[in-house]
C-alpha positions as CSV (number, residue, x, y, z in Angstrom):
1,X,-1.8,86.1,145.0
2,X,-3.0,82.7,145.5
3,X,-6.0,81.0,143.3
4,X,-7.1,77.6,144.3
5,X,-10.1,75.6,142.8
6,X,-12.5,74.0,144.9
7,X,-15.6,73.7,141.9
8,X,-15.0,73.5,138.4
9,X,-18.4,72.1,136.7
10,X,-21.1,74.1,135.6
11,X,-24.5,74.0,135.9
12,X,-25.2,70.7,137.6
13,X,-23.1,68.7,140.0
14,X,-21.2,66.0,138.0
15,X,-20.1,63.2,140.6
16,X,-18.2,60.1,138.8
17,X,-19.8,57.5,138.1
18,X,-19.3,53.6,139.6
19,X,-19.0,52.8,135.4
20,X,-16.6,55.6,134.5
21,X,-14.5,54.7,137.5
22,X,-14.3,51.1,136.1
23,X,-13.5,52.3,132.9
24,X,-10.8,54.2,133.9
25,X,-9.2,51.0,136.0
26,X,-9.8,49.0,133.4
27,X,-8.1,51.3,130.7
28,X,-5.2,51.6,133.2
29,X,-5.1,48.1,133.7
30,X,-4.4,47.2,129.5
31,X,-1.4,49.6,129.9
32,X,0.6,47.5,132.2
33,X,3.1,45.5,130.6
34,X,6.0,43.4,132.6
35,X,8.2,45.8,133.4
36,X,5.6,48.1,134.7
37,X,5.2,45.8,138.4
38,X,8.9,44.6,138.8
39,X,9.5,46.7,141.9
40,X,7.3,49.8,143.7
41,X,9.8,52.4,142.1
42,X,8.6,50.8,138.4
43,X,4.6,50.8,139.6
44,X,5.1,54.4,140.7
45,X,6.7,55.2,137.4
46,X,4.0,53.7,135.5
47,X,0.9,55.4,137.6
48,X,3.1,58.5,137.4
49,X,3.2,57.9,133.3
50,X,-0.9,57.7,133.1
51,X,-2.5,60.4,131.9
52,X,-4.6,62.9,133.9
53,X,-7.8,62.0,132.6
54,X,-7.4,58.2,133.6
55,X,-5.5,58.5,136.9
56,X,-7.7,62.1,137.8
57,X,-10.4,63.7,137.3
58,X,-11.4,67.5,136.7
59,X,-14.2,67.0,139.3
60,X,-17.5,67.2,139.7
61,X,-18.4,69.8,142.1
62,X,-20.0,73.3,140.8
63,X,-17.8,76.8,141.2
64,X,-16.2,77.7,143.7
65,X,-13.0,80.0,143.6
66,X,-11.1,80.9,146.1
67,X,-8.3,84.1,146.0
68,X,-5.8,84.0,149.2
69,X,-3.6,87.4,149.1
70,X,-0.9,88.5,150.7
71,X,-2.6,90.7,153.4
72,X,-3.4,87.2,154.1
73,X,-7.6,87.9,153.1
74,X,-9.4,85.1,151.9
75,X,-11.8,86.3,148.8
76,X,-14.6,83.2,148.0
77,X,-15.9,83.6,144.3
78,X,-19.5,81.7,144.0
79,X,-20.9,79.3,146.4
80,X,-21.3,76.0,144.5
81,X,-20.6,72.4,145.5
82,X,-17.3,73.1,145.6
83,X,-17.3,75.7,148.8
84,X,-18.6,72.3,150.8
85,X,-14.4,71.1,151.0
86,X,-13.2,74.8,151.3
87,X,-15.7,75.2,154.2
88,X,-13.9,72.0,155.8
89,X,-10.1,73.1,155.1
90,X,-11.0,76.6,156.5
91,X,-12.7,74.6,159.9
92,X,-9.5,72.0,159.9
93,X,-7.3,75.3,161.0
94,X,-8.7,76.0,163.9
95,X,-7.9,79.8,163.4
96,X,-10.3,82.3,163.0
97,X,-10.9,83.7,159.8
98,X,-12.9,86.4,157.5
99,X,-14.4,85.6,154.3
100,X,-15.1,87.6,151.8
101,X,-17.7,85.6,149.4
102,X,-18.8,87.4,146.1
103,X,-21.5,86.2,144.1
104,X,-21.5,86.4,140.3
105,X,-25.3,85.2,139.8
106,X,-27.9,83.0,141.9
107,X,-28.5,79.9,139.3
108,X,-28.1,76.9,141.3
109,X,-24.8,75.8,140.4
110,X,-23.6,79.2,142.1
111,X,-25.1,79.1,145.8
112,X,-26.0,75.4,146.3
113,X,-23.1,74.9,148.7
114,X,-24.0,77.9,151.0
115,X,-25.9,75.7,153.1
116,X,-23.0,73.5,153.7
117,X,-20.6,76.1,154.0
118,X,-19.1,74.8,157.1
119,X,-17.8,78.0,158.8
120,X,-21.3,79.8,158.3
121,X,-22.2,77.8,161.8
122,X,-19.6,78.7,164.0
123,X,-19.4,82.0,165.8
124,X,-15.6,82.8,165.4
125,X,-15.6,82.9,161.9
126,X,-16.9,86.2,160.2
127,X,-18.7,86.2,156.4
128,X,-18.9,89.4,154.3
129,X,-21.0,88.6,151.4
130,X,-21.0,90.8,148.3
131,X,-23.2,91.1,144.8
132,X,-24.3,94.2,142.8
133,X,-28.1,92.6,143.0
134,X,-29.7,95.2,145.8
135,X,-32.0,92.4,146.5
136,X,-29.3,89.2,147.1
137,X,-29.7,88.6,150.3
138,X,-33.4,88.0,150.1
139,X,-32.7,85.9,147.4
140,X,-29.9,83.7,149.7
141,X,-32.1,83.6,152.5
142,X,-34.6,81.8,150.0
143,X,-32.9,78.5,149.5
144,X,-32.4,78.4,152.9
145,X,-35.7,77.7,154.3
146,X,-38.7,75.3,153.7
147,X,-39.2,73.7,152.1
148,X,-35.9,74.2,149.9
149,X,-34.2,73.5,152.9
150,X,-34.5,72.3,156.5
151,X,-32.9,75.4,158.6
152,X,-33.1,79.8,158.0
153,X,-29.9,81.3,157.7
154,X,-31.0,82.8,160.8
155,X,-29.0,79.5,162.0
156,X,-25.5,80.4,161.0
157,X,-24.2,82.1,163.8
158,X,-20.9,83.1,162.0
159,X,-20.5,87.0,162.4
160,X,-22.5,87.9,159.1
161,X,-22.8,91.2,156.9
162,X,-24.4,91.7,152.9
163,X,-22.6,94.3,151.0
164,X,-25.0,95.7,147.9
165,X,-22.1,96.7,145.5
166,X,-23.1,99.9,144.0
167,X,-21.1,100.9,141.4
168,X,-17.2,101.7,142.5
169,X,-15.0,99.3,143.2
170,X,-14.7,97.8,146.5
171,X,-11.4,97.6,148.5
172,X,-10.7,94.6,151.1
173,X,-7.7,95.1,152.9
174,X,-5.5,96.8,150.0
175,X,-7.3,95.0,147.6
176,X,-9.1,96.2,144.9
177,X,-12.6,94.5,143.7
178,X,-13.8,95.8,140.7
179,X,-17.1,94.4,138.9
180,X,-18.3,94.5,135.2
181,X,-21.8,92.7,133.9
182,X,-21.4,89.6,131.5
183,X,-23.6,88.4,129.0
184,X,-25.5,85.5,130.7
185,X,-29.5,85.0,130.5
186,X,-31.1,86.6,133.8
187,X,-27.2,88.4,134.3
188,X,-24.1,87.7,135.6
189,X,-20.9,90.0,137.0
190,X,-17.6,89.0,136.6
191,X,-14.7,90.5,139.3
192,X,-11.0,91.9,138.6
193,X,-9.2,91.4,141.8
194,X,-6.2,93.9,142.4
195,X,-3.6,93.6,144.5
196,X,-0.3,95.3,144.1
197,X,0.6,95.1,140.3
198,X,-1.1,91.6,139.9
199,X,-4.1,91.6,138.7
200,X,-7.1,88.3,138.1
201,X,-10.3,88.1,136.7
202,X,-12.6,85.6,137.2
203,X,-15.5,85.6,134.6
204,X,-17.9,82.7,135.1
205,X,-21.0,81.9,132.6
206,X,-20.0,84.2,130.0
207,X,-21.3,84.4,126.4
208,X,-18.5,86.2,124.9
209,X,-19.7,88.9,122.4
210,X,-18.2,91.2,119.5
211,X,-18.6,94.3,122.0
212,X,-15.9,92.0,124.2
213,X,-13.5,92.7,121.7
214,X,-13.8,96.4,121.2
215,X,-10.9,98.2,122.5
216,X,-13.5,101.3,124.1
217,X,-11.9,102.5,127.2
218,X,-13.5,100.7,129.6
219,X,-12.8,97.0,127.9
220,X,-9.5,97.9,128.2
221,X,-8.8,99.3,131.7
222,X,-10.4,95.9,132.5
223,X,-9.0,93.2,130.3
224,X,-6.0,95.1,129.0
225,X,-2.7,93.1,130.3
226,X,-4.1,91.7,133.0
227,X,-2.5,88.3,134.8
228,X,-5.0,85.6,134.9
229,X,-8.4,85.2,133.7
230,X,-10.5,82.5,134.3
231,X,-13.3,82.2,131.8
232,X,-16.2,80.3,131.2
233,X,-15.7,77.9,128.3
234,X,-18.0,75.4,128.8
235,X,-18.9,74.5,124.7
236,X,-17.0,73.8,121.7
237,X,-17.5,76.2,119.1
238,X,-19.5,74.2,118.0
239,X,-21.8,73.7,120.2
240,X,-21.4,77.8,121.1
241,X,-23.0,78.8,117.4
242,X,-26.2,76.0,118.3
243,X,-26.5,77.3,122.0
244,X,-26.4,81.2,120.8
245,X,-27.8,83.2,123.8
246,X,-27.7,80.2,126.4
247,X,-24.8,82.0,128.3
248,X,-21.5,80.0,127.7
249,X,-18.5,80.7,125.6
250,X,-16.1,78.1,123.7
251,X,-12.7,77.4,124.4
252,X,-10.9,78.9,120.8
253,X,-13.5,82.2,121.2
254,X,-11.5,82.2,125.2
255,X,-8.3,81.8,123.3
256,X,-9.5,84.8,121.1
257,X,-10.3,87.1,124.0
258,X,-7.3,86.4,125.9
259,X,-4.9,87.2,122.6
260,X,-7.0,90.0,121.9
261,X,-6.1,91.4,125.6
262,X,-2.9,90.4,126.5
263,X,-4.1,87.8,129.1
264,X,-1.2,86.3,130.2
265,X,-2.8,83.3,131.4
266,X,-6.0,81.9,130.1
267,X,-7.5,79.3,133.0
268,X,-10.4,77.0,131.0
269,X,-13.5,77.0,133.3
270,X,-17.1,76.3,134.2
271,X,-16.9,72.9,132.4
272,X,-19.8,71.1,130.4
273,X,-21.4,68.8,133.0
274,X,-21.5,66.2,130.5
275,X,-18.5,66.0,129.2
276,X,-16.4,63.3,130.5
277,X,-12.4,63.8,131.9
278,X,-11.1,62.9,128.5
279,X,-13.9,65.1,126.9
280,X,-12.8,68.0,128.9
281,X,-8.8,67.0,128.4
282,X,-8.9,67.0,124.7
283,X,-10.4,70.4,124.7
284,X,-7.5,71.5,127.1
285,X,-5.1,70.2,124.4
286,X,-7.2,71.8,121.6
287,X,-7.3,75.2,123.5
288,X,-3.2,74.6,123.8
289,X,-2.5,74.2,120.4
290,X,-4.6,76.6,119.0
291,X,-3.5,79.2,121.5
292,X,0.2,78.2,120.3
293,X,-0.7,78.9,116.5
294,X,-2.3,82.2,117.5
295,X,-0.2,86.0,116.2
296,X,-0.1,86.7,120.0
297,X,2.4,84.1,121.3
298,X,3.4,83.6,125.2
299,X,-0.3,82.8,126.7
300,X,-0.1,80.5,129.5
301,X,-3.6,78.0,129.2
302,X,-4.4,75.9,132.2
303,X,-7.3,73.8,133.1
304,X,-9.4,74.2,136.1
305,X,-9.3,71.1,138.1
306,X,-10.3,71.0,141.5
307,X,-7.3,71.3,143.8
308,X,-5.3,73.1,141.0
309,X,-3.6,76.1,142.6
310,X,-1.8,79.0,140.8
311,X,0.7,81.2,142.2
312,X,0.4,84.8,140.2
């Protein structure tokens, strides 16, 4: 199983800035000493030595997930910003291709991108879309007309079918979908993908609760053990306690969850839109070292960039 970040923001689209980008050059440029430009092998070794937050960037488009397995199927996971460049990769084939595109909730910074969603528009491509909402496609079809937006989804002439999720998990080519709700204002499902003995979860704008950390059946034939989870942790702790009930978690109550489960790797998500790259690095290193100081030692802790692709 293959996981590969195309939208990592939350809530808003975060482009970068013409001053950030100077900031950056400039910050890059006070590093260089002598030695640094003697020959290309040197300048490559210094550029190489920058860190990620000067010579990067996390990104600024909103989430998008993608999940390749081995059958090969191609799961999407919300329709932000970021399903724009996945639309264009998937088109830059030239091979036909299903999708499979699950929604975990309809706030903008989820379906935004649908409209761009470059493979919608051409007839060999074929577009499953999934949500436990009985009502979703009513409510996709919505953005996509005026005066929201210029064309109907009547437009995309992709091959296209809704799937209302109703309550047993859904299975895709031998592999398993299962869904739980979140706790996010207005609702939100999160999605354990099974294939084989691997197992992710990807769990967008969640509030993480005390209920979250009960071991009741049910928590832990979901959590319990399982490979990867991707988790909303969009606030310091912080800022968690001041927004109580505004749907986000923090990255040490992440590091909690994922010790309190067995998660073998923790992937930081869903970042605050205005926190800037070294913002959102320093929490990354935060989230590292406290995850290193916690009882339950071996948790792997990444952070979602776009173009960061796992191998589970």
């Amino acid at each position: 199983m293959r996981i590969r970040f195309w939208g990592v923001r939350g809530s808003v689209p975060t482009p970068l800035m013409p001053s950030k980008v100077k900031s950056k050059v400039s910050s890059s440029v006070q590093r260089i000493a002598g030695k640094d430009i003697e020959s290309q092998e040197a300048r490559e070794r210094f550029l190489s030595s920058l860190p990620d937050y000067l010579f990067s960037t996390v990104g600024g488009n909103t989430a998008c997930v993608e999940v390749v397995t081995k059958e090969p199927c191609r799961f999407i996971f919300d329709a932000g910003t970021g399903i724009r460049e996945l639309g264009n990769e998937i088109l830059a084939t030239k091979k036909p291709a299903e999708c499979q595109i699950f929604f975990s909730h309809f706030h903008w910074d989820h379906i935004q991108g649908l409209p761009f969603f470059g493979p919608a528009f051409d007839p060999r491509y074929s577009i499953s879309f999934y949500s436990p909402v009985p009502e979703f496609k009513a409510i996709l079809e919505g953005q996509m007309k005026p005066p929201y937006f210029p064309i109907t989804m009547d437009v995309m002439s992709a091959k296209k079918s809704f799937k209302v999720l109703g309550g047993e998990p859904v299975t895709v080519g031998g592999v398993k979908i299962s869904y739980r709700a979140m706790n996010h204002p207005g609702g939100c499902y999160s999605y354990a993908i099974e294939e084989g003995k691997v197992r992710a979860i990807y769990s967008t704008d969640t509030e993480l609760r005390e209920e979250d950390f009960r071991r009741t059946p049910e928590n832990q034939a979901y959590f319990q053990d399982a490979d990867i989870l991707v988790l909303d942790t969009q606030y310091t702790l912080g800022e968690a306690i001041e927004k109580y009930n505004w749907g986000h978690s923090s990255f040490s109550l992440a590091s909690d969850f994922a010790a309190t489960w067995g998660i073998k790797r923790l992937v930081l998500f869903h970042h605050e839109p205005s926190y800037s790259d070294l913002k959102v690095e320093s929490i990354f290193k935060n989230a590292s070292w406290y995850i290193e100081h916690l009882e339950s030692k071996g948790i792997e802790v990444f952070l979602a960039r776009e173009g960061l692709d796992i191998e589970v």
